[in-house]
DRENDRENVO-904062 format. One record per residue (C-alpha): residue in three letters; residue number from 1; x, y, z. Coordinates in steps of 0.05 Angstrom, whole numbers. Layout:
DRENDRENVO-904062
@residu: Ala num: NUM xx: X yy: Y zz: Z
...
***
This chain:
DRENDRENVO-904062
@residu: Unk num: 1 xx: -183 yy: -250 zz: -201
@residu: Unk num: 2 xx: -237 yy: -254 zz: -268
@residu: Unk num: 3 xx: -236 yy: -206 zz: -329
@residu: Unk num: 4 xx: -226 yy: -140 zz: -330
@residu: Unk num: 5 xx: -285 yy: -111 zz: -368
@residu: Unk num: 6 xx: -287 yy: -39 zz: -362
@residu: Unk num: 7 xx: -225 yy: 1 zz: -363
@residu: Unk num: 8 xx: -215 yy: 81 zz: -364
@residu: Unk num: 9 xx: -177 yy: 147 zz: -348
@residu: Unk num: 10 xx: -217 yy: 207 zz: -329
@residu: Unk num: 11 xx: -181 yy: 264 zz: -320
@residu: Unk num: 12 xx: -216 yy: 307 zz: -262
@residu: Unk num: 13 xx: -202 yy: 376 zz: -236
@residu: Unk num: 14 xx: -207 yy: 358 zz: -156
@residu: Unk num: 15 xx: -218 yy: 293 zz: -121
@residu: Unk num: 16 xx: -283 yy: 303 zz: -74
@residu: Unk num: 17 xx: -342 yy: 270 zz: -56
@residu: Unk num: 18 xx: -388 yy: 289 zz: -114
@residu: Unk num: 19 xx: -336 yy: 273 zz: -156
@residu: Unk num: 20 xx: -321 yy: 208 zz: -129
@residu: Unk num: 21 xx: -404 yy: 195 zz: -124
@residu: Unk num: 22 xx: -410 yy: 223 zz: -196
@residu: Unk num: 23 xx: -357 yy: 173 zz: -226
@residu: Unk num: 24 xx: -385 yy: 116 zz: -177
@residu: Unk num: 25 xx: -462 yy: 129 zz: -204
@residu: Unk num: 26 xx: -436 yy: 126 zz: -279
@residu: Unk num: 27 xx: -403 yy: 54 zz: -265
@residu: Unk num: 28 xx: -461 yy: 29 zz: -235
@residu: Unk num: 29 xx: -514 yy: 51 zz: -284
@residu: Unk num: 30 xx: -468 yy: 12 zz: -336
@residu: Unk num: 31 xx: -462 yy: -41 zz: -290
@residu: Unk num: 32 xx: -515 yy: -54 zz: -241
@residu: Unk num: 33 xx: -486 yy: -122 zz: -215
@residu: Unk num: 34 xx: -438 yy: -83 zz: -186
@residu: Unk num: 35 xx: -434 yy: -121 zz: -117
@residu: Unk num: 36 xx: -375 yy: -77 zz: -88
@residu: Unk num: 37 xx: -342 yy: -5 zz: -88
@residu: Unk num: 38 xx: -251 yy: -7 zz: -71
@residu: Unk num: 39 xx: -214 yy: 61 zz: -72
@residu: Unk num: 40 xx: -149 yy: 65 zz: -76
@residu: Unk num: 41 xx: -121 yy: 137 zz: -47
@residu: Unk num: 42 xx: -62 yy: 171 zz: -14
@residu: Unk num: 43 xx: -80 yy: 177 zz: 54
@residu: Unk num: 44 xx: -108 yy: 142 zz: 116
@residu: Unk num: 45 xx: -184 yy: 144 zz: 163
@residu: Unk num: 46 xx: -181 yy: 136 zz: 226
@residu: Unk num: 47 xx: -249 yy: 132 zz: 278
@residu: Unk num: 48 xx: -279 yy: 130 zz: 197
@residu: Unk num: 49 xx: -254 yy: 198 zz: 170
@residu: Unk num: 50 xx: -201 yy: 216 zz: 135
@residu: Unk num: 51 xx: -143 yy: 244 zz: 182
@residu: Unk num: 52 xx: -85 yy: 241 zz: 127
@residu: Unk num: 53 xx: -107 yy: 258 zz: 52
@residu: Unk num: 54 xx: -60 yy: 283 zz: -4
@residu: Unk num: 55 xx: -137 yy: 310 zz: -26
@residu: Unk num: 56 xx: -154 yy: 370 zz: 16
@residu: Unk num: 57 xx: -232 yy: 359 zz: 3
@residu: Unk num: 58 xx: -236 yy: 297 zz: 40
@residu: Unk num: 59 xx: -203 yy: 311 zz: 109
@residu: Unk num: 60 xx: -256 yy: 297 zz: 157
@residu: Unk num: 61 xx: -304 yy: 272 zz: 115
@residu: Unk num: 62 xx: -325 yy: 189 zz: 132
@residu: Unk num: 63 xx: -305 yy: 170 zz: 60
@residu: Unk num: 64 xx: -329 yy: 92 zz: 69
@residu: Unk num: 65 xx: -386 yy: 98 zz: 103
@residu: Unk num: 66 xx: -412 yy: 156 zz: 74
@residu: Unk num: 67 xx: -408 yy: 119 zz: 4
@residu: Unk num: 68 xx: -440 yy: 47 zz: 46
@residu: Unk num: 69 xx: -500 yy: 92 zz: 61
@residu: Unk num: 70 xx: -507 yy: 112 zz: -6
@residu: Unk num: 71 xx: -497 yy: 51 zz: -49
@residu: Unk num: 72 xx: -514 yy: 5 zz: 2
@residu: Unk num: 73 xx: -455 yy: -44 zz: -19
@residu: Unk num: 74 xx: -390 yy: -62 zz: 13
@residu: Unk num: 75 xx: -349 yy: -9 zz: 6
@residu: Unk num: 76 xx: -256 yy: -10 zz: 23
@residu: Unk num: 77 xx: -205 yy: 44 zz: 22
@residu: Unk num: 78 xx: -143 yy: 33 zz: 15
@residu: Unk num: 79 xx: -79 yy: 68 zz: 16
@residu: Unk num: 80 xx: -45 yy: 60 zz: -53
@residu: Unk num: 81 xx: 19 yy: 36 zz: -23
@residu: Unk num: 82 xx: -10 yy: -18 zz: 17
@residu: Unk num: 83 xx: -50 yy: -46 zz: -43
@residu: Unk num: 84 xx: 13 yy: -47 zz: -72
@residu: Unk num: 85 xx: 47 yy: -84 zz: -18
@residu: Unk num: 86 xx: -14 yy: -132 zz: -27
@residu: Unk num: 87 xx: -14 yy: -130 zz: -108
@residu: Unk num: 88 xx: 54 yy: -149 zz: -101
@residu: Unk num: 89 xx: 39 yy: -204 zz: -52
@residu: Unk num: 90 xx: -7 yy: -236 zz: -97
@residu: Unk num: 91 xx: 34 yy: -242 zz: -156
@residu: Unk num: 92 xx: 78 yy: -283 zz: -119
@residu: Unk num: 93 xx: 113 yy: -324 zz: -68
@residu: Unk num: 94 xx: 112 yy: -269 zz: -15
@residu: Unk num: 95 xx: 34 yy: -286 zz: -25
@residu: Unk num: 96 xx: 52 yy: -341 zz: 19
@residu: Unk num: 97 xx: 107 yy: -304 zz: 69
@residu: Unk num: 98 xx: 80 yy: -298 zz: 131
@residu: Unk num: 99 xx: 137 yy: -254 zz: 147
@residu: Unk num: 100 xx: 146 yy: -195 zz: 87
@residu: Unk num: 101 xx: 154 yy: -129 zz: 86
@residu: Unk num: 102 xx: 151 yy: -76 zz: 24
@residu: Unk num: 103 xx: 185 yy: -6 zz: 19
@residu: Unk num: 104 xx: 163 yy: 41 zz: -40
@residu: Unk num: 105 xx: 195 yy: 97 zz: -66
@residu: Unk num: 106 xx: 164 yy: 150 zz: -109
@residu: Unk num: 107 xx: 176 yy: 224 zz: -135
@residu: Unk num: 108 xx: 233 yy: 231 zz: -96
@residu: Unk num: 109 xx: 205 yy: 205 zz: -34
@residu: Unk num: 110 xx: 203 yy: 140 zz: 4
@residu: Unk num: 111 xx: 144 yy: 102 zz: 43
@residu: Unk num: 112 xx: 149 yy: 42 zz: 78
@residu: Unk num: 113 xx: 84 yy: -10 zz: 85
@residu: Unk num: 114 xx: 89 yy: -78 zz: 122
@residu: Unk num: 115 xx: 50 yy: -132 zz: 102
@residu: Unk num: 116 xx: 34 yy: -210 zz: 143
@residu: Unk num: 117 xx: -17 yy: -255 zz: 120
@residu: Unk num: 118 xx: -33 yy: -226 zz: 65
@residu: Unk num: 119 xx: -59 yy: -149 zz: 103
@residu: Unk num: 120 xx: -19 yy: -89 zz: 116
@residu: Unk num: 121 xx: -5 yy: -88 zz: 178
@residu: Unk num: 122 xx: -44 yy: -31 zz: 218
@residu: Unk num: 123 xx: -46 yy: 4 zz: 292
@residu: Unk num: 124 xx: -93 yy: 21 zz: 347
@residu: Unk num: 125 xx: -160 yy: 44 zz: 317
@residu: Unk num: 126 xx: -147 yy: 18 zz: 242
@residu: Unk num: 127 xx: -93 yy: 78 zz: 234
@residu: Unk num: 128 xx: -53 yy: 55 zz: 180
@residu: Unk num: 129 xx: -20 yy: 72 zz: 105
@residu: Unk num: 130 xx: 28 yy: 137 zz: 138
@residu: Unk num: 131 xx: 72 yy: 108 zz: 192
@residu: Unk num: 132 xx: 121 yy: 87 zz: 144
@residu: Unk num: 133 xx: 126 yy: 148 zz: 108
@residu: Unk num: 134 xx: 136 yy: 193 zz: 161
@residu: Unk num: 135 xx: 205 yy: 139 zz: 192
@residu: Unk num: 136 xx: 229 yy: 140 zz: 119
@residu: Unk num: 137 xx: 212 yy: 210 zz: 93
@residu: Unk num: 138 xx: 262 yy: 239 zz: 139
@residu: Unk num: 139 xx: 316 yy: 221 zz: 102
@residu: Unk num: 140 xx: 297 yy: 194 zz: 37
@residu: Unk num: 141 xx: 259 yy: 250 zz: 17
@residu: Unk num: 142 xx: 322 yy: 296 zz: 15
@residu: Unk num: 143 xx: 345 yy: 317 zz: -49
@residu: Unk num: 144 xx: 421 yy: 299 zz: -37
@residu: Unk num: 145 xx: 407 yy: 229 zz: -28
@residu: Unk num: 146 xx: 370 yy: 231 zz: -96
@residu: Unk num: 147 xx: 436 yy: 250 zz: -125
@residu: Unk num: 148 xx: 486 yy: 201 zz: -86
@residu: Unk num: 149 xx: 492 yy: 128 zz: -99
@residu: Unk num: 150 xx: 514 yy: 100 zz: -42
@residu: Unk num: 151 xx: 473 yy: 159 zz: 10
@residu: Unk num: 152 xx: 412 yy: 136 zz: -15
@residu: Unk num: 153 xx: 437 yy: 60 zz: -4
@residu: Unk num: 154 xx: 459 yy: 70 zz: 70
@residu: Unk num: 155 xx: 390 yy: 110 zz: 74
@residu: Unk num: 156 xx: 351 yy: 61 zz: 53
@residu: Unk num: 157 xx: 394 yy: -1 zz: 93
@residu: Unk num: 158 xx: 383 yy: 41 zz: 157
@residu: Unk num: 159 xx: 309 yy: 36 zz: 147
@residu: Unk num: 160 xx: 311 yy: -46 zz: 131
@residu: Unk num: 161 xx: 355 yy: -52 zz: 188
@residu: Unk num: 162 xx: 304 yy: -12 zz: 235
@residu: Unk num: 163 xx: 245 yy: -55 zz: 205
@residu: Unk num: 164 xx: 276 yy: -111 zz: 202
@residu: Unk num: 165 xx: 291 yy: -98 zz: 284
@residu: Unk num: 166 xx: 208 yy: -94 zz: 305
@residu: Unk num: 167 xx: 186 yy: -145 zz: 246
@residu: Unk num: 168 xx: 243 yy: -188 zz: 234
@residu: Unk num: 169 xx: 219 yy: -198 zz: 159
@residu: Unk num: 170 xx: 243 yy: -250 zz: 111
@residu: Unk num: 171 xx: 234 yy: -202 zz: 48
@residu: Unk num: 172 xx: 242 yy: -128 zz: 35
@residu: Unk num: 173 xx: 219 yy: -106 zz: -29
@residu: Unk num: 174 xx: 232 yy: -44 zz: -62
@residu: Unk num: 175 xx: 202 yy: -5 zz: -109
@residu: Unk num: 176 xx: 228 yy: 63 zz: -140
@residu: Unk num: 177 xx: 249 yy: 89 zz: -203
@residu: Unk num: 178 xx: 317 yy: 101 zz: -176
@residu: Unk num: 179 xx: 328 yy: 42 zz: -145
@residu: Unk num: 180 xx: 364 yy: -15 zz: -196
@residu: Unk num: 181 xx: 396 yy: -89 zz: -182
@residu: Unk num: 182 xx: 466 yy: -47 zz: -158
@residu: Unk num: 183 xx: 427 yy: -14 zz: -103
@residu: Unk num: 184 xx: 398 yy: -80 zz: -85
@residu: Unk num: 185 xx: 472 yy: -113 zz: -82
@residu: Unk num: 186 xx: 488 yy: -45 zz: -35
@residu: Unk num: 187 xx: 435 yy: -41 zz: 16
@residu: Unk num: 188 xx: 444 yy: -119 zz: 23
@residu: Unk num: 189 xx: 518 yy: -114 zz: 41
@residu: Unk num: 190 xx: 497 yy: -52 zz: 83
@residu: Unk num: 191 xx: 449 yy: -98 zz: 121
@residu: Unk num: 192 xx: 493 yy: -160 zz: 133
@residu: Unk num: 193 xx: 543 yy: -108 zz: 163
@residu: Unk num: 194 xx: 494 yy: -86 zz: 216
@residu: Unk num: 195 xx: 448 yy: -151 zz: 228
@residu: Unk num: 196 xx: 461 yy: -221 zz: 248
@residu: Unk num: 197 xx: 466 yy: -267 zz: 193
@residu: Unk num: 198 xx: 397 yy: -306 zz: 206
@residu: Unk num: 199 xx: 361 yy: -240 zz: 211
@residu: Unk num: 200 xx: 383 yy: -197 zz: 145
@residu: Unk num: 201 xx: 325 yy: -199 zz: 98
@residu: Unk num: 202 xx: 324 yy: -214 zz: 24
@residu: Unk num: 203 xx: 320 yy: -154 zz: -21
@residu: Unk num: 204 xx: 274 yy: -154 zz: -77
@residu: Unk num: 205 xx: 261 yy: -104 zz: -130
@residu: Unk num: 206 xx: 189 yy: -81 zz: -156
@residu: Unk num: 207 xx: 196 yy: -54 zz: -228
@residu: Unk num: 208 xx: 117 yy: -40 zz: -226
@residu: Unk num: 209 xx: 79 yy: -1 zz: -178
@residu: Unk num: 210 xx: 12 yy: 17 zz: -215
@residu: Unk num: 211 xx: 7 yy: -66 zz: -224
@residu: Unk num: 212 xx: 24 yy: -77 zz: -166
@residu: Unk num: 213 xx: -23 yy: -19 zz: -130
@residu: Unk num: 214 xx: -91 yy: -52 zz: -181
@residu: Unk num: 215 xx: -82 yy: -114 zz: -166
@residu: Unk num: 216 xx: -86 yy: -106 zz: -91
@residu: Unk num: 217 xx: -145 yy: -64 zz: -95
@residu: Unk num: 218 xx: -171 yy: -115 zz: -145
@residu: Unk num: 219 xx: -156 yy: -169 zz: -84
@residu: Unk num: 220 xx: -180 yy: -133 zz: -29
@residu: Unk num: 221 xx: -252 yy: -111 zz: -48
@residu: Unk num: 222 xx: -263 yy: -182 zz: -84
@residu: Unk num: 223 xx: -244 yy: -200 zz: -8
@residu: Unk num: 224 xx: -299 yy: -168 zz: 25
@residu: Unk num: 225 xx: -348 yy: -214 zz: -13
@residu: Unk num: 226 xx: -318 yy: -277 zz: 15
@residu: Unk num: 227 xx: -366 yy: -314 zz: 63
@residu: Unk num: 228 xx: -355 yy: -294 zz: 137
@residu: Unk num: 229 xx: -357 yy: -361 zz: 178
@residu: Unk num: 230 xx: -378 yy: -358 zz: 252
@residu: Unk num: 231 xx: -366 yy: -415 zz: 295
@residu: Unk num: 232 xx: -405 yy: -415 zz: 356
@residu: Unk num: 233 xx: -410 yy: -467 zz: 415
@residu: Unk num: 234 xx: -467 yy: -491 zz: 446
***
């Protein structure tokens, strides 16, 4: 995906537009060649503003094409989840799954993103990076699961099992800083007990979100400066 050659961590007191624009300018004055702008952040646009944010200053506001007006360069937003479904993707053979699906869990709470082909998988109107979270918070996010080996394993197998209903994956991965081989070995057995044989899903283990999450940001703007074919017949 070429070389990385500009790397930093800038602490900021709120995540808004003028900040965003400020950091944006100062990246692009170092590097005019810039030829596209990727964020990756918690929450999702829909009709082109932000409906869900974790960032109170940007509800409402038309984050993408606000900053597509102003730089006048391609410009995706991602959820961080699903770039880490597709980060993880890319570094290997799921890359070439048509049929994968990726659950994350972090600080205590668990999201679910779906990936096929390569792109999460999104609803009507491009609503997308929140629909997992709100099927898996329910019960993952409790603190009594935290604490219980084998709650937290017949949490998370009910939530494969319900994907794996709609989406009939191949792959589940998992991500989560509680989450080690033993649960892996659990939620499988879990699984097999409630699904056909042909339709319970491998499960994988992510040891490395933040990877994962910059590499699929890394893929997806790169993406948006790939040639758009037309074919037309005349």
């Amino acid at each position: 995906m070429g070389a990385l050659v500009f790397e930093t961590d800038e602490p900021v007191e709120t995540i808004d537009m003028p900040t965003l624009e400020r950091i944006i300018d100062e990246r692009i004055a170092s590097y005019p060649s810039m030829r596209a702008i990727g964020l990756g952040l918690p929450g999702a646009e829909y009709d082109g503003k932000m409906i869900v944010s974790d960032y109170e200053a940007l509800l409402g506001v038309s984050v993408t094409e606000h900053l597509r007006t102003r730089y006048g360069k391609p410009v995706i937003m991602e959820n961080d989840v699903n770039a880490a479904v597709i980060g993880y993707g890319e570094r290997t053979e799921l890359a070439n799954n048509p049929r994968s699906s990726t659950c994350s869990s972090r600080s205590d709470t668990s999201w679910g993103r779906y990936f096929n082909s390569r792109k999460a998988i999104q609803g009507q109107g491009s609503l997308r990076g929140r629909g997992g979270e709100h099927s898996s918070r329910c019960f993952l996010g409790r603190c009594f699961l935290m604490n219980s080996f084998d709650e937290l394993c017949e949490a998370i197998a009910k939530l494969t099992v319900a994907v794996s209903s709609v989406l009939d994956p191949n792959v589940v991965v998992l991500h989560g800083r509680l989450i080690s081989q033993e649960h892996l070995c659990s939620i499988a057995d879990k699984c097999g007990a409630r699904l056909p044989k042909t339709a319970v899903p491998a499960i994988m283990l992510s040891n490395d979100f933040e990877a994962d999450y910059l590499n699929g940001l890394i893929a997806l703007t790169l993406a948006t400066l790939e040639p758009t074919i037309v074919l037309s017949r005349k």
